[in-house]
C-alpha positions in Angstrom: 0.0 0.0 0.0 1.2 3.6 -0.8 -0.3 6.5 1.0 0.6 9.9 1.7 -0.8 13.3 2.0 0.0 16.6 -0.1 -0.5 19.7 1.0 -1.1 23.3 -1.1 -1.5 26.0 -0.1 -3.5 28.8 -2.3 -4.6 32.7 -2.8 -8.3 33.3 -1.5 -8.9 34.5 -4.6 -8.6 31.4 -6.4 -10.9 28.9 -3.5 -13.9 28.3 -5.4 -12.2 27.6 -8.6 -9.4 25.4 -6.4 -12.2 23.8 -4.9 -14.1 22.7 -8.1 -10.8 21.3 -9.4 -10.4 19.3 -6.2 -14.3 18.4 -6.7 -13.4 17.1 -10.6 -10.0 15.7 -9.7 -11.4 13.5 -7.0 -14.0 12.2 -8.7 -12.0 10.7 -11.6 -9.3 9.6 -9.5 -11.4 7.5 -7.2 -12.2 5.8 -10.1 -9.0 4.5 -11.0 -8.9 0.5 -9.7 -5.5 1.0 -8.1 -7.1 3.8 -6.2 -7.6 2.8 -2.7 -8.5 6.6 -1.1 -8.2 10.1 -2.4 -9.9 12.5 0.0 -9.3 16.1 -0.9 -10.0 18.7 2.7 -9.2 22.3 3.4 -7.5 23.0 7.0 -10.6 24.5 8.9 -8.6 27.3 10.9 -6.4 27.6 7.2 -8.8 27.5 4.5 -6.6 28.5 1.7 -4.5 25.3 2.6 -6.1 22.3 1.1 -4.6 18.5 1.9 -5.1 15.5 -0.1 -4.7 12.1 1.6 -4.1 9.7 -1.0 -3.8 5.7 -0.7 -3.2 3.6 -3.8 -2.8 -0.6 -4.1 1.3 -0.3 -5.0 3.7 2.2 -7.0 2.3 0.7 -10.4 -1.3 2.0 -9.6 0.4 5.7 -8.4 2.7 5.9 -11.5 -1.1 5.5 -13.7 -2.3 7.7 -11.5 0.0 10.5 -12.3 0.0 9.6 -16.1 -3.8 9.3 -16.5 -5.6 12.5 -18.8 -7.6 13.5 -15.4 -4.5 14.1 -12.9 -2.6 16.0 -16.2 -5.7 18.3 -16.9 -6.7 19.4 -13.0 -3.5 18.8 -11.0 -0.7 19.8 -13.4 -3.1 21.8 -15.7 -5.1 23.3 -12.5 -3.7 22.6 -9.3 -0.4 23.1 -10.1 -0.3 26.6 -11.9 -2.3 28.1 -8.9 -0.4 26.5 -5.9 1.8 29.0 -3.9 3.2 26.0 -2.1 3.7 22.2 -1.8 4.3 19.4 1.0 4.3 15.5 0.4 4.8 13.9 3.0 4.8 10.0 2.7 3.3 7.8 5.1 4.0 4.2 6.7 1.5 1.7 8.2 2.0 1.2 12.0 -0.8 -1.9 11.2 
């Protein structure tokens, strides 16, 4: 299993449109059959700071993941281009 959480951070300005990406970009993504969990949330005292916690069934189902049309169009096409910053941070079972 592969999980991890990434967290952006974003202008006001841009919340709405950021959050109908995340809306799109979920959707698709939780789709995908390597796709165990993609749960997009905004920090509720920080709500220009969105985190994604992601889980997928091994690297193979990340790596089509990252090359499938939807993550190209709303994360590197969207997300991407408004982002002001970027965290991964990869996680590892305790169970």
């Amino acid at each position: 299993m592969v999980s991890f959480v990434v967290r952006f951070r974003f202008t006001s300005e841009d919340r709405a449109e950021i959050a109908e990406t995340l809306r799109m970009l979920a959707t698709e993504s939780r789709r995908e059959p390597g796709c165990v969990s993609y749960i997009p949330h905004h920090i509720e005292s920080d709500p220009d700071t969105v985190l994604i916690y992601e889980q997928y069934l091994d690297e193979k189902a990340l790596a089509a993941h990252r090359e499938s049309e939807h993550f190209k169009k709303h994360a590197v096409g969207g997300l991407f281009q408004k982002m002001k910053e970027r965290a991964v941070e990869n996680l590892v079972a305790l169970v």
